[in-house]
DRENSE-560834 format. One record per residue (C-alpha): residue in one letter; z, x, y negated. Coordinates in steps of 0.05 Angstrom, whole numbers. Layout:
DRENSE-560834
+------+--------+--------+--------+
| rolo |     pz |     px |     py |
+------+--------+--------+--------+
|    A |      Z |      X |      Y |
...
+------+--------+--------+--------+
//
This chain:
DRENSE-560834
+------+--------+--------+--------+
| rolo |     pz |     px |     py |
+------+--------+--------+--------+
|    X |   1175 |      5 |    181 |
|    X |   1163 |    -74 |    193 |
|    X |   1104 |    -94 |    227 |
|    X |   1089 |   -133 |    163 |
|    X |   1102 |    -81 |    118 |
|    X |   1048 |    -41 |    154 |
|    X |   1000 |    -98 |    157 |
|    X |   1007 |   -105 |     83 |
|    X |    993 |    -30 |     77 |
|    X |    930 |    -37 |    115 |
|    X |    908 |    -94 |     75 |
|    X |    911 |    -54 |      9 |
|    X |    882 |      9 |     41 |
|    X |    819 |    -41 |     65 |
|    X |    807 |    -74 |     -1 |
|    X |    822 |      1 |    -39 |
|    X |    766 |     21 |      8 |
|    X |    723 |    -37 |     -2 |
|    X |    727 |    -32 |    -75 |
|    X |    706 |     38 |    -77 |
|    X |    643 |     11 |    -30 |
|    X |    628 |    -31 |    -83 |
|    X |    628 |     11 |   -144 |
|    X |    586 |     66 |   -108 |
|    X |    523 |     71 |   -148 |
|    X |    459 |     48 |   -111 |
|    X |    419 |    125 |   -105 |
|    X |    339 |    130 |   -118 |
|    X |    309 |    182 |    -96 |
|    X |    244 |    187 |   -138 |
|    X |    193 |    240 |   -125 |
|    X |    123 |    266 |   -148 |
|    X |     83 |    329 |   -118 |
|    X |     83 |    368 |   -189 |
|    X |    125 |    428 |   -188 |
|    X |    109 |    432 |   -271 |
|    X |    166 |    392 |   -318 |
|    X |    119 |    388 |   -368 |
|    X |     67 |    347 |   -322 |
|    X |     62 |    268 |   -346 |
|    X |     97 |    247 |   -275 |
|    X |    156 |    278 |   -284 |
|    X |    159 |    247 |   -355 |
|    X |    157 |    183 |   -331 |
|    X |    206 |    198 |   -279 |
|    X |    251 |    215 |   -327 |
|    X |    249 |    154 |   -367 |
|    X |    251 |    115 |   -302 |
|    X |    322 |    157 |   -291 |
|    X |    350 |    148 |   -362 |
|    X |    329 |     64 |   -364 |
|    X |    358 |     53 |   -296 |
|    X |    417 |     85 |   -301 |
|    X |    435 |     56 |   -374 |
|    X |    417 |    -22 |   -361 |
|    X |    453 |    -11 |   -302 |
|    X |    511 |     25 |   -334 |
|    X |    521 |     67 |   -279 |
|    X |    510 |     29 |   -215 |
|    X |    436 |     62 |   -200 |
|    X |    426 |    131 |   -201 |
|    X |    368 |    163 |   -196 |
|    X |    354 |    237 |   -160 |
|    X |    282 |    263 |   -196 |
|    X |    246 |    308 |   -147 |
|    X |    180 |    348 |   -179 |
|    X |    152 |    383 |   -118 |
|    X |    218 |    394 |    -91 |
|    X |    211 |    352 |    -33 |
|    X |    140 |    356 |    -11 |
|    X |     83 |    375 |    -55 |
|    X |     35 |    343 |    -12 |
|    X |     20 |    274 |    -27 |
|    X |     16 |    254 |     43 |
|    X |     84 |    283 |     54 |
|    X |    121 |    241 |      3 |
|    X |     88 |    184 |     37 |
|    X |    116 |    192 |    101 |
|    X |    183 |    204 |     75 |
|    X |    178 |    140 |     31 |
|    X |    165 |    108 |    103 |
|    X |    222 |    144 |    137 |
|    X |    264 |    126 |     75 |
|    X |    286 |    199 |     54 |
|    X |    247 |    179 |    -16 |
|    X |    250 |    113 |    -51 |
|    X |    206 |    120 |   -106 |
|    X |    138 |    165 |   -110 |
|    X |     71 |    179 |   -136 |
|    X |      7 |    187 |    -92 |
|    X |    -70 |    182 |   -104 |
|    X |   -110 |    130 |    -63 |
|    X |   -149 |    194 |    -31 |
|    X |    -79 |    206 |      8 |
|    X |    -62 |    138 |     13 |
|    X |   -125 |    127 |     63 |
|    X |    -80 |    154 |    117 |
|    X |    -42 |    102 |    128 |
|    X |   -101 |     59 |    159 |
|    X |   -116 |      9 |     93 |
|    X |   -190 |     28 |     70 |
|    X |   -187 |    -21 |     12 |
|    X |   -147 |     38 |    -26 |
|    X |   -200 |     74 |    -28 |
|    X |   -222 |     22 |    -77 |
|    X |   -197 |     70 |   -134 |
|    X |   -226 |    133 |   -106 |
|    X |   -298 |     99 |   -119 |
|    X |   -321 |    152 |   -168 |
|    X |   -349 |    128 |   -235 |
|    X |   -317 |     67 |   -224 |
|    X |   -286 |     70 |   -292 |
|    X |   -325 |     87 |   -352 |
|    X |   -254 |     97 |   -408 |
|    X |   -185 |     98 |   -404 |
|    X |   -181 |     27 |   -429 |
|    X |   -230 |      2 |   -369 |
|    X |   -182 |     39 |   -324 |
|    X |   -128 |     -1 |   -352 |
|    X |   -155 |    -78 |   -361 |
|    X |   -169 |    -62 |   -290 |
|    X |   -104 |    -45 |   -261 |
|    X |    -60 |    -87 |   -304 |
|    X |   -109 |   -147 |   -290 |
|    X |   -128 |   -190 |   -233 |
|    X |   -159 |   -125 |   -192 |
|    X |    -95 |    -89 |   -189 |
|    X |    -57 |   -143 |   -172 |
|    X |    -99 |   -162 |   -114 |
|    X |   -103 |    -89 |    -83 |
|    X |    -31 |    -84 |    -95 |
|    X |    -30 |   -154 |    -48 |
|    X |    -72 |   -120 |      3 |
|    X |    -40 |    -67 |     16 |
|    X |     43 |   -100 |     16 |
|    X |      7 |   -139 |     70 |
|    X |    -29 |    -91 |    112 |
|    X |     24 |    -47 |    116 |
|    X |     75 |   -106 |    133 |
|    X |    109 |   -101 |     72 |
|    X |    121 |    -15 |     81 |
|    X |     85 |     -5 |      9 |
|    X |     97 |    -40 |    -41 |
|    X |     52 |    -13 |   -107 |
|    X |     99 |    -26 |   -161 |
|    X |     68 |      7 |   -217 |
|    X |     -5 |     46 |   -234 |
|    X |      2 |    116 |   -270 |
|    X |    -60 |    154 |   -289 |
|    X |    -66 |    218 |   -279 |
|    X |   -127 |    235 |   -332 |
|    X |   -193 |    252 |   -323 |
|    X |   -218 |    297 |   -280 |
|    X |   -275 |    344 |   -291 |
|    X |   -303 |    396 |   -253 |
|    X |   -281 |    471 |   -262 |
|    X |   -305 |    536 |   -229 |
|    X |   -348 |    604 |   -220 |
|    X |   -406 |    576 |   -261 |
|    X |   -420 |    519 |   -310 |
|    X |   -457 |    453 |   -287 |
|    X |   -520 |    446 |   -319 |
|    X |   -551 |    395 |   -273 |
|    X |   -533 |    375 |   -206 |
|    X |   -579 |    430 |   -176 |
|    X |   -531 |    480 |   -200 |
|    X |   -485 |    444 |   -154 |
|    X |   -516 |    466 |    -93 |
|    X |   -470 |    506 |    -31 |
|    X |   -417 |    503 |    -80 |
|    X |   -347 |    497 |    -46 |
|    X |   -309 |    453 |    -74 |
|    X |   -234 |    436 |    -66 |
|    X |   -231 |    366 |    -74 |
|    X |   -193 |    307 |    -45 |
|    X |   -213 |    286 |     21 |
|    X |   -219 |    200 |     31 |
|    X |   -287 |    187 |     48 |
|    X |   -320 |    155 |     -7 |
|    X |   -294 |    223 |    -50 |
|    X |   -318 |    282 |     11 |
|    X |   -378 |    235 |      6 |
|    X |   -401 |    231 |    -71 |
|    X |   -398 |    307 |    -68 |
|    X |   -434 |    324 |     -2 |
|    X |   -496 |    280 |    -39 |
|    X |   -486 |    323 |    -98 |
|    X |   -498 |    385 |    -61 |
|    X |   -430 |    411 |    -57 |
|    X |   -389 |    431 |      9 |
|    X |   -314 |    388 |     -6 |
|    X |   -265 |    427 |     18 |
|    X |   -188 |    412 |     30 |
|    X |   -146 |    466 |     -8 |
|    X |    -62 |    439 |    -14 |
|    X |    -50 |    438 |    -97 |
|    X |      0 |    482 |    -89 |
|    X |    -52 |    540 |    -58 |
|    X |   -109 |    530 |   -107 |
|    X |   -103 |    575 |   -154 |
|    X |    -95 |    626 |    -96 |
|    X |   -162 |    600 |    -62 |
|    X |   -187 |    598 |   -140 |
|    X |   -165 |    671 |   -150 |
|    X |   -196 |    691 |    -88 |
|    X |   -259 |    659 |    -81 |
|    X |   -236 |    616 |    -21 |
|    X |   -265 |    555 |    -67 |
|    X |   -321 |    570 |   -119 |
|    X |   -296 |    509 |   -167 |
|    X |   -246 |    455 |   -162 |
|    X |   -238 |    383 |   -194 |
|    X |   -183 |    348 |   -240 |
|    X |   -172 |    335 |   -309 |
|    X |   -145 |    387 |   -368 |
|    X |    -76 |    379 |   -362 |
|    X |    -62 |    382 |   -287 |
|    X |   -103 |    448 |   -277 |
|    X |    -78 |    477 |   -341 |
|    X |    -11 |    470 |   -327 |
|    X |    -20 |    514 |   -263 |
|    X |    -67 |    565 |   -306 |
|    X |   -124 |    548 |   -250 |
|    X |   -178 |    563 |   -319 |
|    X |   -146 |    635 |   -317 |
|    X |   -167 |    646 |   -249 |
|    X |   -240 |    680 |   -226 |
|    X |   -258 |    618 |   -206 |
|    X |   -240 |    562 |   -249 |
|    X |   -255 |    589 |   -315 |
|    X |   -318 |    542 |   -330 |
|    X |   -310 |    475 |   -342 |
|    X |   -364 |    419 |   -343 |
|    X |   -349 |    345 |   -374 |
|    X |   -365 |    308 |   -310 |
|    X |   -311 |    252 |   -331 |
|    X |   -326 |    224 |   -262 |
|    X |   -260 |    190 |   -249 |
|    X |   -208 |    163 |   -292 |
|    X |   -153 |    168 |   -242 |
|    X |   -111 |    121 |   -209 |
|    X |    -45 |    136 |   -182 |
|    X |     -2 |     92 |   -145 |
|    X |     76 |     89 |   -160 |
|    X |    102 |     61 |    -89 |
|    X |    164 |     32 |    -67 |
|    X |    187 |     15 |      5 |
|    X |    176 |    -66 |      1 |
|    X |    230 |    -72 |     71 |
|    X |    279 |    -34 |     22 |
|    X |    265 |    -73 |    -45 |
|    X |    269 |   -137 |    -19 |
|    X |    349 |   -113 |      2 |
|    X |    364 |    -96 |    -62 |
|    X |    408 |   -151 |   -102 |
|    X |    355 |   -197 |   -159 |
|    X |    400 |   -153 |   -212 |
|    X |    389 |    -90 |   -178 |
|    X |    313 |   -110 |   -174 |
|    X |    306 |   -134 |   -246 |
|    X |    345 |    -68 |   -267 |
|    X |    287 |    -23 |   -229 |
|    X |    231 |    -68 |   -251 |
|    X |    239 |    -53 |   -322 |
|    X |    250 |     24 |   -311 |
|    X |    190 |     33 |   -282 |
|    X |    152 |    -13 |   -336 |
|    X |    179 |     26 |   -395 |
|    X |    166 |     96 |   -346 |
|    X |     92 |     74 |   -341 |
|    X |     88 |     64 |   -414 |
|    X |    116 |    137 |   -422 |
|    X |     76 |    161 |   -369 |
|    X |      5 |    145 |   -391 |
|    X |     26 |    154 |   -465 |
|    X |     39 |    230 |   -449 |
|    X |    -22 |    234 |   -403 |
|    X |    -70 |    206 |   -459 |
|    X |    -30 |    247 |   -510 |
|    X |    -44 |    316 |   -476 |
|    X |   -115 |    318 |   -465 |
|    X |   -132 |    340 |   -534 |
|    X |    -76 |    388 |   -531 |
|    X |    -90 |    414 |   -452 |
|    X |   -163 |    422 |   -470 |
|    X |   -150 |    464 |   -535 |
|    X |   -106 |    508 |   -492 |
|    X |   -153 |    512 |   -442 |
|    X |   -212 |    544 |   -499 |
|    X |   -162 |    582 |   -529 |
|    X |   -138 |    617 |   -462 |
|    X |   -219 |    638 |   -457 |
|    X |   -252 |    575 |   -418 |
|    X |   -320 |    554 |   -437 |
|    X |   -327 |    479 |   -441 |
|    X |   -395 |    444 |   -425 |
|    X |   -415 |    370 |   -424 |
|    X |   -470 |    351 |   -383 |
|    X |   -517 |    278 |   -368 |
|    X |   -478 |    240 |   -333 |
|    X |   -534 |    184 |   -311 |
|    X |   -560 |    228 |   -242 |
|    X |   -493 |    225 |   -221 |
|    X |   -471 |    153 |   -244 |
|    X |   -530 |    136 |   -203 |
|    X |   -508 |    167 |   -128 |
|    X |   -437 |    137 |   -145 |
|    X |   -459 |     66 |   -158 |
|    X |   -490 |     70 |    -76 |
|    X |   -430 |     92 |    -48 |
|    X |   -386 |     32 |    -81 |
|    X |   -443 |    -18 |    -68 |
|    X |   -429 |      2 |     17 |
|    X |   -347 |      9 |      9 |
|    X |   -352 |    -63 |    -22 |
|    X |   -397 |    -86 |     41 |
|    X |   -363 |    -48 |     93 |
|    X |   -294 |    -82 |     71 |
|    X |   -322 |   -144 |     43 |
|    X |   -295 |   -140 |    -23 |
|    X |   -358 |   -143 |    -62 |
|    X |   -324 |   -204 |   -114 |
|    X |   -266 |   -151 |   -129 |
|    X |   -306 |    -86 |   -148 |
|    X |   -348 |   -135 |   -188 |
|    X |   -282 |   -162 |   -231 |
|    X |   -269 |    -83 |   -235 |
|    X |   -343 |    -59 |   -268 |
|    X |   -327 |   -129 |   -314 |
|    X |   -267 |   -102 |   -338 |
|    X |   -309 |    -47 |   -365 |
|    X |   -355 |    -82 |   -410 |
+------+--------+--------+--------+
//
């Protein structure tokens, strides 16, 4: 064969193989720590799957992971560092491993007083600046690209809360960040760390006397079933805030179409997400009665007044007094 016969076969065989680069699709990996399909995250992953792929026609796909990669928060973080995830959900109690106390901004119990506090908050001028802080801090590892809720969480266990004395030596499986172990311990209880997917062992057991989260989360998992967990007091103490992160180094590769694609996914997953959070409340807490939990509400001003303390001294320690002050504003 002529040398320029074979060149010309080589030519074609490079663009062939550069063409096929090309039309490879761009692959998410997107992961929460819920091994449930029917919890709210994996509904909004879902819709954050079905809008990227169609605007894109093809050129994203997206991989949806409920628990299957790590159902520890922390652990999804780490792999969204190491790049083996590209999209996932994690509280602000995990996120204070990674060295940025201003996340712990929305652990601050009773921060939030509704759902629509919770969201003038996030969507506003407070979100955006915490979302600022920590792109920075972490030199541009996390980038906060959108903020699901995961309820309301309320306090569940051996014995209803009647008053905060009835709180007293209680263990309680709770998240760990400091201003969180801290609101408790003040409270009376012992916070303990328990991994989500072991609680309803530790429930079932009596490792934990009571636990904390809202109806649908701890329903889902039949936690109100177990010895432990079948008492449930209206605390309302925090209107959650979850963070749906994205590795900023890796964004900021991705093409302005590719970005603009995955931009409005995730808006139109958020919209699903908290739409099917705030939707089954009513229904999680009727299952939750009609499976044989007793439901109590209880004064919420004792406690309100040992949270407001503990955000007073975050806001010192990190000298962001000005933004928890926009936050409570939001509120009224």
């Amino acid at each position: 064969m002529k040398r320029s016969a074979v060149l010309l076969i080589g030519a074609i065989l490079v663009l062939s193989l550069a063409s096929l680069a090309a039309a490879a699709p761009l692959k998410i990996v997107a992961a929460h720590n819920q091994t449930s399909q029917e919890n709210p995250y994996q509904y909004g992953m879902l819709k954050f799957k079905e809008v990227a792929e169609s605007l894109s026609s093809g050129e994203i796909s997206v991989d949806v992971h409920a628990g299957t990669i790590g159902t520890n928060e922390d652990e999804l973080v780490e792999k969204l560092k190491l790049g083996a995830a590209d999209v996932v959900v994690a509280s602000p109690g995990f996120m204070t491993k990674i060295g940025i106390p201003e996340v712990d901004l929305f652990s601050l119990l009773y921060l939030f007083n509704s759902f629509d506090h919770w969201e003038k908050a996030v969507d506003g001028e407070a979100g955006q600046t915490l979302a600022k802080i920590i792109n920075e801090k972490s030199k541009n590892t996390f980038r906060i690209s959108a903020y699901w809720s995961a309820g309301v969480r309320n306090y569940y266990g051996k014995k209803p809360i009647n008053s905060m004395e009835d709180l007293k030596g209680m263990k309680i499986r709770t998240q760990m960040s400091g201003v969180v172990a801290e609101f408790w311990k003040q409270v009376g209880a012992i916070p303990t760390q328990v991994a989500w997917g072991e609680l309803y062992q530790a429930l079932q057991q009596g490792i934990v006397d009571c636990a904390e989260n809202d109806y649908t989360n701890f329903s889902l998992l039949d936690h109100h079933k177990t010895v432990n967990g079948k008492f449930i007091t209206e605390m309302e103490h925090d209107f959650t805030t979850r963070f749906v992160l994205m590795n900023g180094k890796k964004y900021d590769k991705l093409t302005d179409q590719q970005k603009e694609w995955i931009n409005e996914a995730l808006k139109q997953a958020t919209e699903e997400e908290r739409k099917v959070t705030y939707g089954m409340l009513s229904e999680s807490k009727a299952k939750v009665i009609a499976d044989g939990g007793t439901v109590n509400s209880i004064d919420k001003a004792p406690f309100i007044a040992i949270a407001i303390p503990i955000q007073d001294k975050l806001a010192k320690d990190l000298g962001i007094e000005d933004l928890v002050e926009k936050v409570r504003a939001a509120g009224n």
